[in-house]
N, CA, C and O atoms as a Maestro MAE file, in Angstrom:
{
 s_m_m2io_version
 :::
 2.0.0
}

f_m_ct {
 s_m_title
 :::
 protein
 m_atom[316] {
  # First column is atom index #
  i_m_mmod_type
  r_m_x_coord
  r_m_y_coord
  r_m_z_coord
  i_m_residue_number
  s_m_chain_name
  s_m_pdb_residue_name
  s_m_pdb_atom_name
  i_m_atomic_number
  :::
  1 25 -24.039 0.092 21.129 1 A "UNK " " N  " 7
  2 3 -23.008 1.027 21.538 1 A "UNK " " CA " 6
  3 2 -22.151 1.369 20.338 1 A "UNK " " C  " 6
  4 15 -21.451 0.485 19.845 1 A "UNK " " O  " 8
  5 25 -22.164 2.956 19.688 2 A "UNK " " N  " 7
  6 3 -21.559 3.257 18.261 2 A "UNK " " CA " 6
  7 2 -20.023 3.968 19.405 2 A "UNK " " C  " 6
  8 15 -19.896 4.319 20.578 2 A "UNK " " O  " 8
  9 25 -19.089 3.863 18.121 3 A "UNK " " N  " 7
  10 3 -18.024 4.461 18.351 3 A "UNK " " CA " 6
  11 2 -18.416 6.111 18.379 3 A "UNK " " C  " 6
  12 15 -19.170 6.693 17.599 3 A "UNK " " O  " 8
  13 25 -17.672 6.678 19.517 4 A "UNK " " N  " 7
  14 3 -18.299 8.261 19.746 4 A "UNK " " CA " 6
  15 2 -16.776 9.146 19.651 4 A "UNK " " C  " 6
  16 15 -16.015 9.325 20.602 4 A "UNK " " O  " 8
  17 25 -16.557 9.673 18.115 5 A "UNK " " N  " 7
  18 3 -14.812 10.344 18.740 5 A "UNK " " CA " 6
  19 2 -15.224 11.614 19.711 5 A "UNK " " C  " 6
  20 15 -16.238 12.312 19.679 5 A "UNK " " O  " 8
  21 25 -14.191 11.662 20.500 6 A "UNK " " N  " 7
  22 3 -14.042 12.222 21.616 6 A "UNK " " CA " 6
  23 2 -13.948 14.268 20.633 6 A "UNK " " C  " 6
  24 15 -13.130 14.521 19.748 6 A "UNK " " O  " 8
  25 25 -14.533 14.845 20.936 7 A "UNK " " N  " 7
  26 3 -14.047 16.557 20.128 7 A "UNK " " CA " 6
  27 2 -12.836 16.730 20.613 7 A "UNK " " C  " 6
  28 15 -12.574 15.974 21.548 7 A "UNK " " O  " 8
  29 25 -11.929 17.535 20.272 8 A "UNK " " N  " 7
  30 3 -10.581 18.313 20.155 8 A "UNK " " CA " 6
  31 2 -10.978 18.539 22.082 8 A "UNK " " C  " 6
  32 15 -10.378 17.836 22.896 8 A "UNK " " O  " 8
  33 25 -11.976 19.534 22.519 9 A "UNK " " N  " 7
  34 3 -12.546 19.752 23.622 9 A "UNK " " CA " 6
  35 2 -12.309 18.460 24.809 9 A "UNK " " C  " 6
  36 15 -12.310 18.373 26.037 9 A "UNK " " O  " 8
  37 25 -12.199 17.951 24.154 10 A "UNK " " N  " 7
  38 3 -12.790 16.311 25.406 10 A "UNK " " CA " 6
  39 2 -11.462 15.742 25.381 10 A "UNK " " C  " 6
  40 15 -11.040 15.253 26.429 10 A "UNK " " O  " 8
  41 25 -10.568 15.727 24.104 11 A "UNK " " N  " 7
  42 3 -9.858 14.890 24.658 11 A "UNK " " CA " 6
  43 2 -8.087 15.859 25.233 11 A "UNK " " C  " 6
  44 15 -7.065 15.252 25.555 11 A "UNK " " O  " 8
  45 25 -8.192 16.954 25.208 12 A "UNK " " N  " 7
  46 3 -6.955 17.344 26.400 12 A "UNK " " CA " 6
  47 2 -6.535 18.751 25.956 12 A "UNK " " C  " 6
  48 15 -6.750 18.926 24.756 12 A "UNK " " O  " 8
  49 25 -5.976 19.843 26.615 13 A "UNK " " N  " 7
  50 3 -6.031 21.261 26.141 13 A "UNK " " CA " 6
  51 2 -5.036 21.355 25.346 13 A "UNK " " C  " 6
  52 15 -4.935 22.394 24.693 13 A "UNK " " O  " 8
  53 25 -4.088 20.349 25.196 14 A "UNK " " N  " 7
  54 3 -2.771 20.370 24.475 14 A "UNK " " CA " 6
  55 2 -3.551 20.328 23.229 14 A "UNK " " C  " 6
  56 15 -2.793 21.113 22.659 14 A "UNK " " O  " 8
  57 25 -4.445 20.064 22.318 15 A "UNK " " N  " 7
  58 3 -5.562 19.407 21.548 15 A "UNK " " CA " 6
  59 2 -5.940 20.517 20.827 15 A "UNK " " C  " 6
  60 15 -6.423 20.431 19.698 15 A "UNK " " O  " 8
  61 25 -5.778 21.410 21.326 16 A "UNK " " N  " 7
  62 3 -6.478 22.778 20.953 16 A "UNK " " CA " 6
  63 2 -6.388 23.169 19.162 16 A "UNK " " C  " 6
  64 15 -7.129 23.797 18.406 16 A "UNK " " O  " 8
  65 25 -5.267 22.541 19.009 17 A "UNK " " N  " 7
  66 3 -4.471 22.221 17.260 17 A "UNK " " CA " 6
  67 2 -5.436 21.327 16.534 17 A "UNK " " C  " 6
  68 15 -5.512 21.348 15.306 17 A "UNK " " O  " 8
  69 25 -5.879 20.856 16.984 18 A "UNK " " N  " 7
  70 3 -6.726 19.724 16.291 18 A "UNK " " CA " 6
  71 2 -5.628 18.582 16.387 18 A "UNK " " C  " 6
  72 15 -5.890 17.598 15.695 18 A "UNK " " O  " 8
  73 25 -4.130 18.511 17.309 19 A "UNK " " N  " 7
  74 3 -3.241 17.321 17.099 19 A "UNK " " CA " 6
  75 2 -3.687 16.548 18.773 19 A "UNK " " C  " 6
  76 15 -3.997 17.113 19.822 19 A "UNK " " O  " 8
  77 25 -3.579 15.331 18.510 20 A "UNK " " N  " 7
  78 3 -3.610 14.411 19.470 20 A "UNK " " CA " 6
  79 2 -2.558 13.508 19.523 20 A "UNK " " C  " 6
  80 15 -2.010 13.189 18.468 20 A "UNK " " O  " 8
  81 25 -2.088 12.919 20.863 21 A "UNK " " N  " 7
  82 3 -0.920 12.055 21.103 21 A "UNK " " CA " 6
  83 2 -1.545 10.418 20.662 21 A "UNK " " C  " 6
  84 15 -2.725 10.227 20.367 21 A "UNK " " O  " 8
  85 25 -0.444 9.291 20.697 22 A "UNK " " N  " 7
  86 3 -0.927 8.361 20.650 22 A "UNK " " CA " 6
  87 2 -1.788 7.917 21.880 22 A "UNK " " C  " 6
  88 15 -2.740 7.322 21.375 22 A "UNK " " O  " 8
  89 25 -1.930 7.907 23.220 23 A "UNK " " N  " 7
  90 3 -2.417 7.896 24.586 23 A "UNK " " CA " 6
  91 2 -3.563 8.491 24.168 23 A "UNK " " C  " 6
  92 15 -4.501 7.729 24.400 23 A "UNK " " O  " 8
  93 25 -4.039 9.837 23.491 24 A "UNK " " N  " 7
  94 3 -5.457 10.025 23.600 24 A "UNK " " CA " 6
  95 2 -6.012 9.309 22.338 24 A "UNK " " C  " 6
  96 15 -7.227 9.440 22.187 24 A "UNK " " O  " 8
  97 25 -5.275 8.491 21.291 25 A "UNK " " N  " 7
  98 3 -5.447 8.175 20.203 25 A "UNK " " CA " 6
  99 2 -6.130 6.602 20.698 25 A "UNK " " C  " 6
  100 15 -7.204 6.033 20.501 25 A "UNK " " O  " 8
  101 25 -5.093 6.337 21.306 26 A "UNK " " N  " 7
  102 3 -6.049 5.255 21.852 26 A "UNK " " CA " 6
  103 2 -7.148 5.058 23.025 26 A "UNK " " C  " 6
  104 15 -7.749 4.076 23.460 26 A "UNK " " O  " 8
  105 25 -7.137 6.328 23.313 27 A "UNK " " N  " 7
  106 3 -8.193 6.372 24.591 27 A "UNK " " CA " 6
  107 2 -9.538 6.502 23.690 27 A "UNK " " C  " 6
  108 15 -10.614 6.162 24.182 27 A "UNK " " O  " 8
  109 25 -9.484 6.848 22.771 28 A "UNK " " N  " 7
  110 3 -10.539 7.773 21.409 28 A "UNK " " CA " 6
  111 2 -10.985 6.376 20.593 28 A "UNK " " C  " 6
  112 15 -12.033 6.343 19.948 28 A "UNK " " O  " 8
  113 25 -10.054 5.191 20.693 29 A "UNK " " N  " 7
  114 3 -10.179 4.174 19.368 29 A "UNK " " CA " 6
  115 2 -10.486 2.986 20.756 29 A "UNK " " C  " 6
  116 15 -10.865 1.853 20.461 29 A "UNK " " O  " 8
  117 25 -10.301 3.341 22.111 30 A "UNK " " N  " 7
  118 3 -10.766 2.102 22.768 30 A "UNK " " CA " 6
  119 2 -10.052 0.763 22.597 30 A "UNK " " C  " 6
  120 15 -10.429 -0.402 22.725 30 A "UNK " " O  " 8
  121 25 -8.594 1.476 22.178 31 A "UNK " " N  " 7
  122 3 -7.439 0.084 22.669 31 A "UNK " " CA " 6
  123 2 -6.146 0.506 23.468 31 A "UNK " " C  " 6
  124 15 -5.926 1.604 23.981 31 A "UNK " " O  " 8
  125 25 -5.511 -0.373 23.460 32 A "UNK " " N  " 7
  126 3 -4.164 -0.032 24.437 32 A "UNK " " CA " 6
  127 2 -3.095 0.636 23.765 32 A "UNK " " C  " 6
  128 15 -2.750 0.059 22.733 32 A "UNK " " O  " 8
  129 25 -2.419 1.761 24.063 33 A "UNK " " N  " 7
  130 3 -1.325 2.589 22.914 33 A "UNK " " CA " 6
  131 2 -0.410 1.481 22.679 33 A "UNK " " C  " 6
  132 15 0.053 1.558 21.542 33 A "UNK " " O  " 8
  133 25 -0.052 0.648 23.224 34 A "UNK " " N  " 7
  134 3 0.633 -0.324 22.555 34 A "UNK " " CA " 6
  135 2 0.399 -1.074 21.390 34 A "UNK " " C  " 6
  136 15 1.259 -1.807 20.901 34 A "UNK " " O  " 8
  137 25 -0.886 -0.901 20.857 35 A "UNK " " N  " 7
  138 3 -1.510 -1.337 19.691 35 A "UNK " " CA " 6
  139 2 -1.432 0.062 18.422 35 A "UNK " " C  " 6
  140 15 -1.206 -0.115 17.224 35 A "UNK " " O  " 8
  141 25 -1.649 1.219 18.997 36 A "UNK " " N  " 7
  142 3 -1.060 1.775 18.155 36 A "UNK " " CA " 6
  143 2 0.079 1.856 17.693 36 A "UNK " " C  " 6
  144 15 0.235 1.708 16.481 36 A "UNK " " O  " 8
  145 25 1.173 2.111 18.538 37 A "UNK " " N  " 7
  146 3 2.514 2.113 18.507 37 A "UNK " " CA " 6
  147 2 2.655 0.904 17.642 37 A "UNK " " C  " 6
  148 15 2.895 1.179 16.466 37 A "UNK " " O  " 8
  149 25 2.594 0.035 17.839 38 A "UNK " " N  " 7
  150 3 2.590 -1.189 16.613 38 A "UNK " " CA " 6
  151 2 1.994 -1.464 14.828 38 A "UNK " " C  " 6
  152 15 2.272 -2.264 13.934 38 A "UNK " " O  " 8
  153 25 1.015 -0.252 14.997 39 A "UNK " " N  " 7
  154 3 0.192 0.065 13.346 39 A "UNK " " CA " 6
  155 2 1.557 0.779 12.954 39 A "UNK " " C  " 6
  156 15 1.982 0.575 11.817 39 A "UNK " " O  " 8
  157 25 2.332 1.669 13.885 40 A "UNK " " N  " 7
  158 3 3.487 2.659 13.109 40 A "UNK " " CA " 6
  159 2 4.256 1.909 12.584 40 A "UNK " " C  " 6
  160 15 4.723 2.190 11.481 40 A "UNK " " O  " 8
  161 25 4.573 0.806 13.213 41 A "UNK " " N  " 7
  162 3 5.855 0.187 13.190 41 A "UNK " " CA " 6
  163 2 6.094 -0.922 12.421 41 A "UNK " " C  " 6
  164 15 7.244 -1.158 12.051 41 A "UNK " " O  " 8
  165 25 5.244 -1.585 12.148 42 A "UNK " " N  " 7
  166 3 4.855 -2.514 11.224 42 A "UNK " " CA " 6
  167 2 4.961 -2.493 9.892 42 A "UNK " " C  " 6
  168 15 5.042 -1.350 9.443 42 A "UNK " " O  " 8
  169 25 4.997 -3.598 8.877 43 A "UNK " " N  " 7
  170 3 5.066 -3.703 7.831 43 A "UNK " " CA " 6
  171 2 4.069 -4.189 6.791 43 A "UNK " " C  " 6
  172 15 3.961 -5.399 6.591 43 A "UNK " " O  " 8
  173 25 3.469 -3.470 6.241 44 A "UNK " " N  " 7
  174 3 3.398 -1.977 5.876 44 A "UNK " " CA " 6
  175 2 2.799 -1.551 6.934 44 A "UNK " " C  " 6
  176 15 2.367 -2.247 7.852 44 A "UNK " " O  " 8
  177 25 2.760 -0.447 6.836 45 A "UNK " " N  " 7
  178 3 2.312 0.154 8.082 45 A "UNK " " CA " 6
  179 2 0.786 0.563 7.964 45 A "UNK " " C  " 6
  180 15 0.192 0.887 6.936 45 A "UNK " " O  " 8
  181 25 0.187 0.457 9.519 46 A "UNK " " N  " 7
  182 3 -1.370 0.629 9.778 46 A "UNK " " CA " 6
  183 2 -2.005 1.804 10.238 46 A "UNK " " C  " 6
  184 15 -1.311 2.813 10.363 46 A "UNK " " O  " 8
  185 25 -3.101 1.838 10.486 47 A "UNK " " N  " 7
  186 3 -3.689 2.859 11.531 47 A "UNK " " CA " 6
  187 2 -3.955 4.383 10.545 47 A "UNK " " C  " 6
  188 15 -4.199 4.609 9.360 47 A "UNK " " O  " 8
  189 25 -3.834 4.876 11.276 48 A "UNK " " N  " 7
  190 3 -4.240 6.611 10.643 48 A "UNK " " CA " 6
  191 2 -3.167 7.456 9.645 48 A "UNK " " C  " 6
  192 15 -2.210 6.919 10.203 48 A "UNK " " O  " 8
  193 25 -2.852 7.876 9.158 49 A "UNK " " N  " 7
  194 3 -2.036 9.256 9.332 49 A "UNK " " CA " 6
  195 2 -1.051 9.654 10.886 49 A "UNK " " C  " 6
  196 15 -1.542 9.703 12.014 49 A "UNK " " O  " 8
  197 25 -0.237 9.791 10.692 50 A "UNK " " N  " 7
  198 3 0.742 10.396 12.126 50 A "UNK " " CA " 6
  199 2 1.381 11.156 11.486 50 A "UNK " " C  " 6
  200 15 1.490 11.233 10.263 50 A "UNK " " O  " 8
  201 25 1.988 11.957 12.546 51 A "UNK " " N  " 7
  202 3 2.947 13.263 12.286 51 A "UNK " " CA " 6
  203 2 4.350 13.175 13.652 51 A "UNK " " C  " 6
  204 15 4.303 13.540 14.827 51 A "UNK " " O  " 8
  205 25 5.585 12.487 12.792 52 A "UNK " " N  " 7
  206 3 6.427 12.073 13.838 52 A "UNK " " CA " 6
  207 2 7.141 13.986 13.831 52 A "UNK " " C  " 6
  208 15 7.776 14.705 13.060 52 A "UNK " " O  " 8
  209 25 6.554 14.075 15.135 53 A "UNK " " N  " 7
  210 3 7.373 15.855 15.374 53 A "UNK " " CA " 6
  211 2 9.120 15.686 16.262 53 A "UNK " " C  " 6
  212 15 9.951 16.554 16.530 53 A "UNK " " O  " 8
  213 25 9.120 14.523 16.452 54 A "UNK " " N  " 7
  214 3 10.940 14.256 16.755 54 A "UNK " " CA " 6
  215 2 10.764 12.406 16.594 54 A "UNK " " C  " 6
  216 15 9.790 11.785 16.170 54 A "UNK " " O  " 8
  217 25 12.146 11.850 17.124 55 A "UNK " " N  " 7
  218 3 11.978 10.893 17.077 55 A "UNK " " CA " 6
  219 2 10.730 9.984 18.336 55 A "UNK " " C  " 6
  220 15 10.367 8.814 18.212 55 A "UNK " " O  " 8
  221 25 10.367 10.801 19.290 56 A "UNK " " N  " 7
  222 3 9.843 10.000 20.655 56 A "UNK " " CA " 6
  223 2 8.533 10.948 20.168 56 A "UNK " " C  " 6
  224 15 7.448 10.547 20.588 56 A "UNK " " O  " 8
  225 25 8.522 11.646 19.683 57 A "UNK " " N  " 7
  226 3 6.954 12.700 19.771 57 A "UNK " " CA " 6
  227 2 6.169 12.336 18.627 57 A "UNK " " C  " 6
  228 15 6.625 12.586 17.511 57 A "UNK " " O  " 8
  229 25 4.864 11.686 18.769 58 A "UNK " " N  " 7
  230 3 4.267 11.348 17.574 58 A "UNK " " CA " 6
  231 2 2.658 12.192 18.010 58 A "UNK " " C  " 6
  232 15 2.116 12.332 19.106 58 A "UNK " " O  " 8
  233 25 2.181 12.703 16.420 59 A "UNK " " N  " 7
  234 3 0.830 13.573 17.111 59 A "UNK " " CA " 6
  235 2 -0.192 12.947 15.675 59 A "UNK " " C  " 6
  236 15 0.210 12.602 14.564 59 A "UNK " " O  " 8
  237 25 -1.176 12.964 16.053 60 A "UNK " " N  " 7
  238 3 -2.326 12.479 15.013 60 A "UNK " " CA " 6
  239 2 -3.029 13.693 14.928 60 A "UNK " " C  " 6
  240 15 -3.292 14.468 15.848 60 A "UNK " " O  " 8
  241 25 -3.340 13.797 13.593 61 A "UNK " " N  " 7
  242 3 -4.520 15.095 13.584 61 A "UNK " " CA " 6
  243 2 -5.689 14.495 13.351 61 A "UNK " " C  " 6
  244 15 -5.709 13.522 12.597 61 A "UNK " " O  " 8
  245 25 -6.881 14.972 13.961 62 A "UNK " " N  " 7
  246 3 -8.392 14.818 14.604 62 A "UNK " " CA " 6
  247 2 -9.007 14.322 12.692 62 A "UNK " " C  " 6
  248 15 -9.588 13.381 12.151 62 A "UNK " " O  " 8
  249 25 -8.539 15.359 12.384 63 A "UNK " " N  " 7
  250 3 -8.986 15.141 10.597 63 A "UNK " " CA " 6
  251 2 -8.952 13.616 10.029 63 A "UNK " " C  " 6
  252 15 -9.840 12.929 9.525 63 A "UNK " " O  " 8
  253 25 -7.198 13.284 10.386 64 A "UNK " " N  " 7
  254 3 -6.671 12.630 9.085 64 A "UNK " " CA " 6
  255 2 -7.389 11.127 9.796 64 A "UNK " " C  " 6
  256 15 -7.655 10.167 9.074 64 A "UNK " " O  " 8
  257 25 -7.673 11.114 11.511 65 A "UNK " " N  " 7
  258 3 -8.175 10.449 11.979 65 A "UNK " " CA " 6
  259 2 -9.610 9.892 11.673 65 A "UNK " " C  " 6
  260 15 -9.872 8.691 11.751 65 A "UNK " " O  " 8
  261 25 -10.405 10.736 11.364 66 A "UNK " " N  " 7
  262 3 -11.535 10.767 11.117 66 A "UNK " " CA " 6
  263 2 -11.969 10.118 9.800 66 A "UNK " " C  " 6
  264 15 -12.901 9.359 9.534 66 A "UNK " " O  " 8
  265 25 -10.739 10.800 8.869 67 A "UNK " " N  " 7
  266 3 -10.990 10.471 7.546 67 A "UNK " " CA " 6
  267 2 -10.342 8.663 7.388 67 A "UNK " " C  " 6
  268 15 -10.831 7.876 6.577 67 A "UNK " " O  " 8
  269 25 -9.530 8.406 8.058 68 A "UNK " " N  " 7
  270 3 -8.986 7.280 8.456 68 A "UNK " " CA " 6
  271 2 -9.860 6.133 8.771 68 A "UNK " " C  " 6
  272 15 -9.828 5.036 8.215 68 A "UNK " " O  " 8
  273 25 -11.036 6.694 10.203 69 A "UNK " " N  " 7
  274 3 -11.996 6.036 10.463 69 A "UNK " " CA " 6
  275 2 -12.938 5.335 9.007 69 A "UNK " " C  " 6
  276 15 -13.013 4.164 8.636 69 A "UNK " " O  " 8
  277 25 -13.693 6.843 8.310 70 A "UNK " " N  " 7
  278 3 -14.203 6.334 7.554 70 A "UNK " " CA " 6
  279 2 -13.604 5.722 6.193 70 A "UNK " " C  " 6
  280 15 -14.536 5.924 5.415 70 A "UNK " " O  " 8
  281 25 -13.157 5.445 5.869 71 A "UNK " " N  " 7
  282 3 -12.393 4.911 4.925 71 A "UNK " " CA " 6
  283 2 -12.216 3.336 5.572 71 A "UNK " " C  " 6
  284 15 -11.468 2.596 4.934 71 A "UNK " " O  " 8
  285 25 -12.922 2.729 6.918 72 A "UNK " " N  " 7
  286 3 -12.716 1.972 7.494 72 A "UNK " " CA " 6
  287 2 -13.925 1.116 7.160 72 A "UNK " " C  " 6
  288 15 -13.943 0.038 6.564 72 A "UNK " " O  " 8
  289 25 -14.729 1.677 7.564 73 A "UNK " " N  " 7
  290 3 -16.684 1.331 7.339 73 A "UNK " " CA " 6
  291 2 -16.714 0.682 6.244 73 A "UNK " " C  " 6
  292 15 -16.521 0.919 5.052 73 A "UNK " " O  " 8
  293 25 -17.062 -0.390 7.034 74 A "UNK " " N  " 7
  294 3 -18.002 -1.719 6.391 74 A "UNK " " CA " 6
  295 2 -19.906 -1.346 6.579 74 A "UNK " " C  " 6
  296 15 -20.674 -1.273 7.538 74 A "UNK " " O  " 8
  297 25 -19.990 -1.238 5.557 75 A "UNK " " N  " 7
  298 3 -21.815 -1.181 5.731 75 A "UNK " " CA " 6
  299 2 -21.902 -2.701 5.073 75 A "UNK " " C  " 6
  300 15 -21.124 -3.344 4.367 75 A "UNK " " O  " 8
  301 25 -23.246 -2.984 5.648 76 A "UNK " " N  " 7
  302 3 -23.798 -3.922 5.761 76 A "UNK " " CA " 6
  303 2 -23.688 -4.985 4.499 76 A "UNK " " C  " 6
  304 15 -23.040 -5.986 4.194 76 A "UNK " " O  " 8
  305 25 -25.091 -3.845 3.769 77 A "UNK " " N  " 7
  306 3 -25.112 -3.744 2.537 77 A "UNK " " CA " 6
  307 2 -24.172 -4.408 0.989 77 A "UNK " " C  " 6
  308 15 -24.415 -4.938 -0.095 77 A "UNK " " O  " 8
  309 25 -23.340 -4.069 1.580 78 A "UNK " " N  " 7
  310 3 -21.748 -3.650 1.028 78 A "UNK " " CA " 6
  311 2 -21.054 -4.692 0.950 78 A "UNK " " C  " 6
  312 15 -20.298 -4.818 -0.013 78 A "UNK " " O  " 8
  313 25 -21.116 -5.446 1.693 79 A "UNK " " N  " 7
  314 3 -20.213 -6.325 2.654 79 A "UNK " " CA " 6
  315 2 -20.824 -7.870 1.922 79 A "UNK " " C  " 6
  316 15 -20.412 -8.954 2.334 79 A "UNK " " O  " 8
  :::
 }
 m_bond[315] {
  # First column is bond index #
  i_m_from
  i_m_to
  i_m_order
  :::
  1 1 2 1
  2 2 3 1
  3 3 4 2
  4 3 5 1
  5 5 6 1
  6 6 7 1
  7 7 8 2
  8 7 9 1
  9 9 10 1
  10 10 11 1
  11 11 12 2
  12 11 13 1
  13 13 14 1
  14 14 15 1
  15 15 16 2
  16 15 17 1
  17 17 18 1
  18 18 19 1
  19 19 20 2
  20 19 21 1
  21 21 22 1
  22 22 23 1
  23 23 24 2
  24 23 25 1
  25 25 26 1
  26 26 27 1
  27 27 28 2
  28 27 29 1
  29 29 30 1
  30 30 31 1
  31 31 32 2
  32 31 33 1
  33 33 34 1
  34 34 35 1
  35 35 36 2
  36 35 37 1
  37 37 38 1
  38 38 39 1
  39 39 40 2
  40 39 41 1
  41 41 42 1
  42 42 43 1
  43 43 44 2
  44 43 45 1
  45 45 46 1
  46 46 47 1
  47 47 48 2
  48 47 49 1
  49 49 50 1
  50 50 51 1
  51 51 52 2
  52 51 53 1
  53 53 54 1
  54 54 55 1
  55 55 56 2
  56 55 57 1
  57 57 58 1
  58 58 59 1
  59 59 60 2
  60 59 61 1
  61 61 62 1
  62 62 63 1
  63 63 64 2
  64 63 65 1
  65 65 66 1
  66 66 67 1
  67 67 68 2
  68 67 69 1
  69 69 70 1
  70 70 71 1
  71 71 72 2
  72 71 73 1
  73 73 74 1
  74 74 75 1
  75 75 76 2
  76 75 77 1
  77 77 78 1
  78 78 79 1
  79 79 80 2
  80 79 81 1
  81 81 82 1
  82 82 83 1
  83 83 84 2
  84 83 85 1
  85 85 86 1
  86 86 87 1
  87 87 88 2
  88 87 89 1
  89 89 90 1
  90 90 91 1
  91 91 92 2
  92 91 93 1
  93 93 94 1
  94 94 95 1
  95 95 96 2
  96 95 97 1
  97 97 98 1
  98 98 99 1
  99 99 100 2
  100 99 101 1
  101 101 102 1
  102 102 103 1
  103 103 104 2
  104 103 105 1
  105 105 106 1
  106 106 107 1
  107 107 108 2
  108 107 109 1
  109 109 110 1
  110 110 111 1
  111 111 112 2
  112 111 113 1
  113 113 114 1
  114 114 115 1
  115 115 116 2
  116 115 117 1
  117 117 118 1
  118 118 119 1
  119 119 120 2
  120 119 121 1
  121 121 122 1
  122 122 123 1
  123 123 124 2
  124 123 125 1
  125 125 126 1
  126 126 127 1
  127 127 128 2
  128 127 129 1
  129 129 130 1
  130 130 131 1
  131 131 132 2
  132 131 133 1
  133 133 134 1
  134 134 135 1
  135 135 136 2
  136 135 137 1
  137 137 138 1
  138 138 139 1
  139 139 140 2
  140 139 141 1
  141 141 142 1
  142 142 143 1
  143 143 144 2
  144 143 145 1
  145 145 146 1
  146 146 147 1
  147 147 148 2
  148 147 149 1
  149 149 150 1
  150 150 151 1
  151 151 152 2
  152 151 153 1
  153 153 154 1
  154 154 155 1
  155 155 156 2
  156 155 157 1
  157 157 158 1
  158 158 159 1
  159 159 160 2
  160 159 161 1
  161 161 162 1
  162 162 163 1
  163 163 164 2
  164 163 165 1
  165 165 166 1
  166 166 167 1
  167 167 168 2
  168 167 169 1
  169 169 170 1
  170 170 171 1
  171 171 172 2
  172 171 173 1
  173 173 174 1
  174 174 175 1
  175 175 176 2
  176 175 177 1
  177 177 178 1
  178 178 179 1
  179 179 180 2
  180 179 181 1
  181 181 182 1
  182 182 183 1
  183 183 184 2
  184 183 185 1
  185 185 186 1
  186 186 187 1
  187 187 188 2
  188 187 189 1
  189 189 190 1
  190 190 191 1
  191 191 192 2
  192 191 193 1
  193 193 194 1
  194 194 195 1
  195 195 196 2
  196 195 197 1
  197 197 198 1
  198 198 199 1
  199 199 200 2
  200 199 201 1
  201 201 202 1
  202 202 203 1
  203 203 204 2
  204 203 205 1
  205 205 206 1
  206 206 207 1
  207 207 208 2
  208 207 209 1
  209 209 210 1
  210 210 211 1
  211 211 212 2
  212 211 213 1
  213 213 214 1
  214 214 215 1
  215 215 216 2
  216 215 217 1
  217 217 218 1
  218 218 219 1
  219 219 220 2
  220 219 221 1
  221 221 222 1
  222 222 223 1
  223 223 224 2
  224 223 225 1
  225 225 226 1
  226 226 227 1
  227 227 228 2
  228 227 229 1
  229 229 230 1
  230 230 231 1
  231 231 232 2
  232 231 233 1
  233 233 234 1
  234 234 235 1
  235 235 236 2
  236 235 237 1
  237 237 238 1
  238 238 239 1
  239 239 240 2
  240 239 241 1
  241 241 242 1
  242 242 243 1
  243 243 244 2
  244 243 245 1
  245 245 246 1
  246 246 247 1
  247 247 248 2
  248 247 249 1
  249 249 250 1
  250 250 251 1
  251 251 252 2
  252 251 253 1
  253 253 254 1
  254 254 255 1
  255 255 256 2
  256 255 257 1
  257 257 258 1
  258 258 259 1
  259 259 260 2
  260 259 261 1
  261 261 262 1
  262 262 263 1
  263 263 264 2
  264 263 265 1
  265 265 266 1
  266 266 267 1
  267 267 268 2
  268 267 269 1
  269 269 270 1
  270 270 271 1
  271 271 272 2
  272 271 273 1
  273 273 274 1
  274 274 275 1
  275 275 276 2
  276 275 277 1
  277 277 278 1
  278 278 279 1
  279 279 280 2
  280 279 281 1
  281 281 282 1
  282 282 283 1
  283 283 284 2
  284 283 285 1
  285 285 286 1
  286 286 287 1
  287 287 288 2
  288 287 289 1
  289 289 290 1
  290 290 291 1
  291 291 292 2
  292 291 293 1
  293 293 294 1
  294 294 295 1
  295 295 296 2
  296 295 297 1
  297 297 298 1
  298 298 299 1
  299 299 300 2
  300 299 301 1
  301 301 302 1
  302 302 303 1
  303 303 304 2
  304 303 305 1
  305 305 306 1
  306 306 307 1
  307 307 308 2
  308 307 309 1
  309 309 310 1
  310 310 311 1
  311 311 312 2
  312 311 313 1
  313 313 314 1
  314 314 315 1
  315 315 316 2
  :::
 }
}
């Protein structure tokens, strides 16, 4: 079972930007937003790229996500 990101399409019409909330961020990464909310907040801080658009509104773009992902990958090989 590979990680499958969800398209702009799949995960909500607000999305249409290529921006996603933390809730579809973690629906997409297969943990609880409380685990994201905690990569922000932390020292140093984790997780992707975010874009705080007020203080309560946080949006991820599909990109910086992606590029985030891979920059993650462990190959085998490698390792």
């Amino acid at each position: 079972m590979g990680l499958r990101l969800l398209t702009t399409a799949e995960t909500s019409n607000e999305a249409d930007d290529g921006l996603i909330t933390t809730e579809e961020l973690a629906k997409m990464l297969r943990v609880d937003p409380s685990t994201i909310r905690r990569w922000r907040t932390v020292e140093p801080v984790q997780g992707p790229p975010f874009i705080p658009l007020s203080e309560r509104v946080i949006m991820y773009s599909i990109e910086d996500v992606r590029t985030w992902l891979a920059s993650r990958r462990v190959t085998p090989e490698a390792a």
